[in-house]
N, C-alpha and C positions, 0 to 999 in steps of 0.2 A: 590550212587555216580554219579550214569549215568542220572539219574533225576533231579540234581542238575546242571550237565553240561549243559541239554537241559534249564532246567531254565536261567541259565548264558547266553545262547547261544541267546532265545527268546528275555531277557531283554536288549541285547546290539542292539539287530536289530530294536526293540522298542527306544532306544537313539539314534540310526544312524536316523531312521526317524525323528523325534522330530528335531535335529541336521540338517539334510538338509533340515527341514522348517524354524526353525529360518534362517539360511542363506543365504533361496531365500528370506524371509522376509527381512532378513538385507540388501541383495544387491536392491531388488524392493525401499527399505526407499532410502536409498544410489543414488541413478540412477534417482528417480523421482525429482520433480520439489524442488525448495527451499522454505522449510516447517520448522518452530520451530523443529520439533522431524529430522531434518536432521543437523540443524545446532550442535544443543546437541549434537549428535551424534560424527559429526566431532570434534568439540571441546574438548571431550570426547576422540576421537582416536589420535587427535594432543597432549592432552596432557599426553598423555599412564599411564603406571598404577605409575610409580614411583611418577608422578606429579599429579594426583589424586585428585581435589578438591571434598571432600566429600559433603560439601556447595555446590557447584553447582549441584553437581548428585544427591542430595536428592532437591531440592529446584526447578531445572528445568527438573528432568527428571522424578526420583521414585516416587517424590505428585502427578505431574499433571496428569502420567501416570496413577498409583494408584486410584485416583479420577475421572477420565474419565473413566475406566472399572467398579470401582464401581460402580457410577451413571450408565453407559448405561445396566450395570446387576442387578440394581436393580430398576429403576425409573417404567420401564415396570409392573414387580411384585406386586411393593407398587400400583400401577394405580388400577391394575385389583383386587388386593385384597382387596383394599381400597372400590372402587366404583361399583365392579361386583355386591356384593352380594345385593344391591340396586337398580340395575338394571337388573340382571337378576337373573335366580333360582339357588341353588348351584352346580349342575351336569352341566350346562353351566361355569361356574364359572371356572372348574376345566377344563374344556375342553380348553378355554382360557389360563389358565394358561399353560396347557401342551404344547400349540401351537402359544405362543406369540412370541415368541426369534425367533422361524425358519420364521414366516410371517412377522418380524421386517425384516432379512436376507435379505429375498426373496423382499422387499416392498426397500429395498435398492442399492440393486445388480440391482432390475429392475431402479430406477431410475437412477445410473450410468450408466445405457446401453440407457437411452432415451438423459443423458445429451450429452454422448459421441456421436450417432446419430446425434444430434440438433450440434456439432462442426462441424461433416462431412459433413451435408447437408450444414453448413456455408460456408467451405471451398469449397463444390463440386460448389456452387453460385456464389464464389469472381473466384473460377477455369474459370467458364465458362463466366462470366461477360470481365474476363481478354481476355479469347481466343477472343472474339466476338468484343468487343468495341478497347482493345489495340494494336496499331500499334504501336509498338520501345517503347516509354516512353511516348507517347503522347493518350488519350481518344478522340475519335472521334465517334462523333453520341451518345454521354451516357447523357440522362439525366434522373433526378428522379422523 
């Protein structure tokens, strides 16, 4: 009995977790900029559950959703197991395979952190361009 409690006990803390990730998930979709998967969303919350279009929640949200996780979990896969064994040996093969998805991650997260850089240095540019050249509303001494 007291086995089955702690089970109960582990399993809900395991859905609180789970639970306050979709949620920071939902509020980051929610908050960020205006995207297909933000409009669905509102559209979806505007018309609550009574009004419900099933046609649009399977058509705009469940396929493209669906089809977008399958392909990015299996295009990587099909590549390496298609073309590895042709270019390399199969103990290479396998090593790839085990370490595609986290160096996709990693090869991704880094590019968001170069694009996001390449904004700042935009803005630290137009920042200092501003200080330097603008007087009131008027450019004085700016040319390119």
């Amino acid at each position: 009995m007291l086995e089955h409690f702690f089970k109960n006990v582990s399993h809900k803390k395991k859905l609180n977790k789970n639970h306050e990730f979709f949620l920071l998930l939902l509020a980051l979709i929610m908050s960020g900029p205006q995207w297909r998967l933000k409009t669905v969303l509102e559209r979806l919350y505007q018309d609550g559950l009574r009004r419900i279009d099933f046609s649009f929640l399977i058509n705009e949200f469940l396929l493209p959703f669906t089809l977008n996780i399958g392909m990015f979990m299996a295009f990587p896969y099909l590549i390496v197991s298609y073309l590895g064994p042709a270019l390399f040996h199969l103990s290479t093969v396998h090593q790839i395979e085990r370490y595609i998805y986290s160096t996709i991650i990693s090869f991704m997260l880094l590019l968001a952190f170069v694009i996001f850089q390449i904004k700042q240095l935009r803005l630290l540019f137009e920042h200092v361009r501003d200080e330097k050249y603008l007087v009131g509303r008027r450019l004085i001494n700016f040319e390119r």
